[in-house]
N, C-alpha and C positions, 0 to 999 in steps of 0.2 A: 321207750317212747316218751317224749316230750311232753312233761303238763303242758294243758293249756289256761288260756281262761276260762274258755267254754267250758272245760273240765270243773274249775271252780266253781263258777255259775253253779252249775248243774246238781252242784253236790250239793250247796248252800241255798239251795232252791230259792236264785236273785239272778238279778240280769246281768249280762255283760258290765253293761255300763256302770249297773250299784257296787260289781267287783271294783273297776276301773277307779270310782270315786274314793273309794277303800283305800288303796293300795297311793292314790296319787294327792290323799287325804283333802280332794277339794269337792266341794257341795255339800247338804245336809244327808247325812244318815242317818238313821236310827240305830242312837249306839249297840242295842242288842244286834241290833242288824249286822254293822261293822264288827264284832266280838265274832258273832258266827261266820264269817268269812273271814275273819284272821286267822280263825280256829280249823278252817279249811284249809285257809294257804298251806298252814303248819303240817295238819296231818298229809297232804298230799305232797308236799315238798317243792311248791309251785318256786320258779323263780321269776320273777316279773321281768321282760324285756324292756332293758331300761331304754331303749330306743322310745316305746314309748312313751314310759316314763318321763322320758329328755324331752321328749316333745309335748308334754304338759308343761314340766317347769322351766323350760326352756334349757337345759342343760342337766345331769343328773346329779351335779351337787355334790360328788363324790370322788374321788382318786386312786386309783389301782396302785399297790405295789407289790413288786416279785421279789424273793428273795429265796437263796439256795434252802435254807434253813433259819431257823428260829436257835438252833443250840452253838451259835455262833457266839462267843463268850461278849462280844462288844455289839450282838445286834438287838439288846432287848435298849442301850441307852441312844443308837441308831435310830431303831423306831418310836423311842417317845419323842426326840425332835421333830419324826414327821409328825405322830399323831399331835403332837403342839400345835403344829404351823397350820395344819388341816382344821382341826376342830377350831381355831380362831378365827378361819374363815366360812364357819361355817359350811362347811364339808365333811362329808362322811368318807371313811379309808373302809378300802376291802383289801386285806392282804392274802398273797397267794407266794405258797413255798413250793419244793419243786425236790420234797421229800419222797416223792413216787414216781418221780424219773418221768417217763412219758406219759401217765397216767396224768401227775399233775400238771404236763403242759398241756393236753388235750381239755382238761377240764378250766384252764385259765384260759385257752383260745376259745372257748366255748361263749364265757363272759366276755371277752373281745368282742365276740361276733355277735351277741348280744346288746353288745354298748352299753356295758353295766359302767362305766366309769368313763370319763373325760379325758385323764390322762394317766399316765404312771411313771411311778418311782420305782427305776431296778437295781439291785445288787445283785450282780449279772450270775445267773446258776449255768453248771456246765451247760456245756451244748446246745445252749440257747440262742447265742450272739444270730445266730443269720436269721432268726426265727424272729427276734426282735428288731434287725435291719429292716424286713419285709414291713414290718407292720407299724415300722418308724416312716418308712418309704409311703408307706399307702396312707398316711396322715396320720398315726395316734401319736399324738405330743410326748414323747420319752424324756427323762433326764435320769443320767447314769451315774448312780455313785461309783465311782471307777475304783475299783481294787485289783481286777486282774489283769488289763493293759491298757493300754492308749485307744483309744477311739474317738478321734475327732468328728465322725458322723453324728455322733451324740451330744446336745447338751451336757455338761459333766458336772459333779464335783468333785476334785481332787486334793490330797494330804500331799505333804513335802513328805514324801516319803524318803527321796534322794539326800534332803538337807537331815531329817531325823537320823541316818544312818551315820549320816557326815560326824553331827553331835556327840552322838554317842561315841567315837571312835576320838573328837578328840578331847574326851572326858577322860579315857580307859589313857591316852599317849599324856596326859596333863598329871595324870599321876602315876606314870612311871611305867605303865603296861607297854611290853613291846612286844609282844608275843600269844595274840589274839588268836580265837577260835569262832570264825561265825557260825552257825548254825542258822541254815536257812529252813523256810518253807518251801513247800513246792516250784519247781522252779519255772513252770510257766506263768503262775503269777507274775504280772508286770511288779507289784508291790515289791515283792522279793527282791527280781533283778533290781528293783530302786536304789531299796534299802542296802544291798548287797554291795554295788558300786559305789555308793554315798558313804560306806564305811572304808573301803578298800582306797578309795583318792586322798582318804589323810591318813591310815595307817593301811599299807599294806600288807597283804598276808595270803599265805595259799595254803591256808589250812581254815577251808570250808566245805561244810559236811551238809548234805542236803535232808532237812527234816521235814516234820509232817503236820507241825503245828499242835502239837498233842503230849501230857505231861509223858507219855510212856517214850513217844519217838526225841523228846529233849533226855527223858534219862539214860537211854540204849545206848543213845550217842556220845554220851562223856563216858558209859561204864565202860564202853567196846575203846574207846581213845586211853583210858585211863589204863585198861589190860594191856594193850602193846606198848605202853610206855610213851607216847607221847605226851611232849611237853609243850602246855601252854601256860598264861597266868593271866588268861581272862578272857570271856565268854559275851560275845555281843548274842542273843537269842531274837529269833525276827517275833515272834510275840510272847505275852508273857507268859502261858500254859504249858510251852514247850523250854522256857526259865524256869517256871516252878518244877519239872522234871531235871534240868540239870543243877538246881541246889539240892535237890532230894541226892540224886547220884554223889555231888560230891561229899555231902555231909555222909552220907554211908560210906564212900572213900574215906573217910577220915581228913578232906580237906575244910581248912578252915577260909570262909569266905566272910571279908574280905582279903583276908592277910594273905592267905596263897593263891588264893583265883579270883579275882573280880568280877560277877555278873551281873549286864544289862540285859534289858527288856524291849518290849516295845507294844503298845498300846495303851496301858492303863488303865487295865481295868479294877474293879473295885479290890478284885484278891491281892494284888500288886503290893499294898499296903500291911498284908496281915502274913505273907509267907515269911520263911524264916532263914537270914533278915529280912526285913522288909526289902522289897527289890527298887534299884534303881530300873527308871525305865523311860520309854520316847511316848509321849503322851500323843494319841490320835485323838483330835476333838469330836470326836462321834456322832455326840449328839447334837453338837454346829451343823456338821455336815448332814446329818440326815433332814435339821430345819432349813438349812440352804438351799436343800434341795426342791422341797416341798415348796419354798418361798418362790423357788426358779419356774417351778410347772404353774403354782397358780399363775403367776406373774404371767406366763405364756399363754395362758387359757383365757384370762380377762383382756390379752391383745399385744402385750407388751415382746418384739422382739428378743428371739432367745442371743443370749451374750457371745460372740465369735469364739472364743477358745473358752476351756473350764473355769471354774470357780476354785482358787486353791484357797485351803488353810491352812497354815502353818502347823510343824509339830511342834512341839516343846519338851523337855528335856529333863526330868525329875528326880531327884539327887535324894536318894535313900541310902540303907547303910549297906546294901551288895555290893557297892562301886562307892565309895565316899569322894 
C-alpha cells in the first residue's frame, strides 16, 4: 500500500499542510520541525506526488530519463550531457533503467502516473516502444535518442551512423584492404543495419557475421573464421568492445595487426585508446547527443515547437594504429 501524507503527518505528529510546506520547501518551519519530517519521509519511504508538487511550483522542475541499462559502455558520457544540460537549467533528472524487465516498467509508470517529471529522455529499452507511443500519445513530451530504428513519431536525436560505416570502409579500401569482415551487432538494431549498408556501398563484401556487441562474441567470431580457414585482411567491428575481442583473437592467432588484418571500431570510447594497438574507430559524439537532447525537451517544455525530423550529428573517423 501506498504512503501517504497523512501517513507522514501522523508519524511526525504535524499537519498535512506543515508536511506539504516541507517537501515544497515554501513557508516558515521550524527547522527541528522540517528534520523530523525529512527523517519520516526517509524511514517510511514516502514519495511525494509530484502532481502536487507541480502545482505548487508550477511545473516539477525535473526530467525523466529511461534507459536499457547503465553498463552500456558509452552511456555513462551519454548521461553526463543530459545531467549538463538539466542542472544548467536548473532542473533536477530522475533516471530510470529497465534492468528488471517489467518490474522496472511498472515501477517507472508508476512515476508517470504520479507526475514526477515534465518530460523524458529515452534510450529506448526492449519492449518498450508501444508503452512509450501510448504515453507520448496521451501528452508526456518524449525525445528519443534513436539507436534501435527510425521513429519519426518521436522527437529524435540521431548519429550518421550510415555515413560512419561509409568512413570506415573507405579508410580500410584507401589502404589497400579488399577483403573485409563486418561484424555486426544485433541485427534488429536499426544502428547496425545503418552502419552495416554504410560500409557495404563503398566496399562490398558478404562476409558478415552477426555479433553481440561483447568482447567474448568479437573474439568467438574471428576464432571460429580463423578455424575454417577463411580469409580476410580487415575487420570493420560495429563497436568497439566487440574490436577489443577481435584483437585479442587475432593476436592469440598469431596475427599481426596491422600488417595482416586491419581493425576498425566504432564509438569511441575511452578504452579505444589504450587496447593493443590502439584502435582505429568511428567516433559517436555521445555526449553532444545526450545535451541535444536534453536542450530539445527543455526547449519543448518552456513552449518552443519540437523540430519536424531528427537532430543528426555527424560521426567522425579516428586514425589509430589497428588501421593506419
Amino acid at each position: 500500500m501506498r504512503v501517504t501524507i497523512a501517513d507522514v503527518a501522523r508519524e511526525a505528529g504535524v499537519s498535512k499542510t506543515t508536511v506539504s510546506r516541507v517537501i515544497n520547501t515554501k513557508g516558515e518551519v521550524d527547522r527541528s520541525t522540517a528534520a523530523r519530517v525529512r527523517e519520516v519521509i526517509a524511514q517510511l519511504g514516502y514519495v511525494p506526488s509530484s502532481g502536487a508538487v507541480g502545482l505548487a511550483r508550477g511545473s516539477s522542475r525535473t526530467v525523466g530519463m529511461l534507459v536499457p541499462s547503465l553498463t552500456w559502455p558509452w552511456m555513462g558520457e551519454l548521461l553526463q550531457g543530459v545531467v549538463d544540460t538539466v542542472e544548467a537549467a536548473d532542473h533536477g533528472l530522475l533516471l530510470f533503467t529497465c534492468n528488471r524487465g517489467a518490474e522496472s516498467v511498472q515501477r517507472f509508470t508508476s512515476q508517470v502516473s504520479a507526475r514526477a517529471f515534465d518530460g523524458l529522455v529515452v534510450v529506448e529499452p526492449e519492449n518498450t516502444l508501444g508503452h512509450l507511443t501510448e504515453l507520448h500519445r496521451d501528452g508526456l513530451p518524449i525525445v528519443l535518442i534513436d539507436d534501435r530504428g527510425h521513429h519519426p513519431e518521436f522527437p529524435s536525436v540521431v548519429t550518421t551512423n550510415h555515413e560512419g560505416g561509409a568512413s570506415a570502409a573507405r579508410h580500410l579500401l584507401a589502404a589497400g584492404r579488399t577483403r573485409p569482415l563486418i561484424l555486426t551487432g544485433p541485427q534488429h538494431f536499426g544502428c547496425v543495419r545503418d552502419r552495416r549498408d554504410g560500409f557495404r556501398s563503398v566496399l562490398p563484401t558478404d562476409l558478415v557475421v552477426e555479433g553481440d556487441f561483447t568482447e567474448r562474441g568479437g573474439r568467438l567470431a574471428v576464432e571460429e573464421l580463423l578455424a575454417r580457414g577463411v580469409a580476410f585482411d580487415s575487420v570493420f567491428a560495429h563497436n568497439d568492445i566487440s574490436a577489443a575481442g577481435v584483437l585479442r583473437a587475432l593476436r592469440a592467432a598469431g596475427r599481426r595487426v596491422p600488417d595482416d588484418i586491419a581493425v576498425v571500431g566504432f564509438d569511441d570510447i575511452p578504452m579505444a585508446e589504450h587496447t593493443e594497438p590502439p584502435l582505429t574507430t568511428v567516433r559517436q559524439p555521445t555526449r553532444r547527443m545526450g545535451e541535444t537532447a536534453a536542450r530539445m525537451l527543455l526547449s519543448h517544455l518552456g513552449g518552443t515547437p519540437v523540430p519536424d525530423g531528427p537532430a543528426v550529428l555527424p560521426t567522425e573517423l579516428v586514425v589509430r594504429h589497428s588501421a593506419p
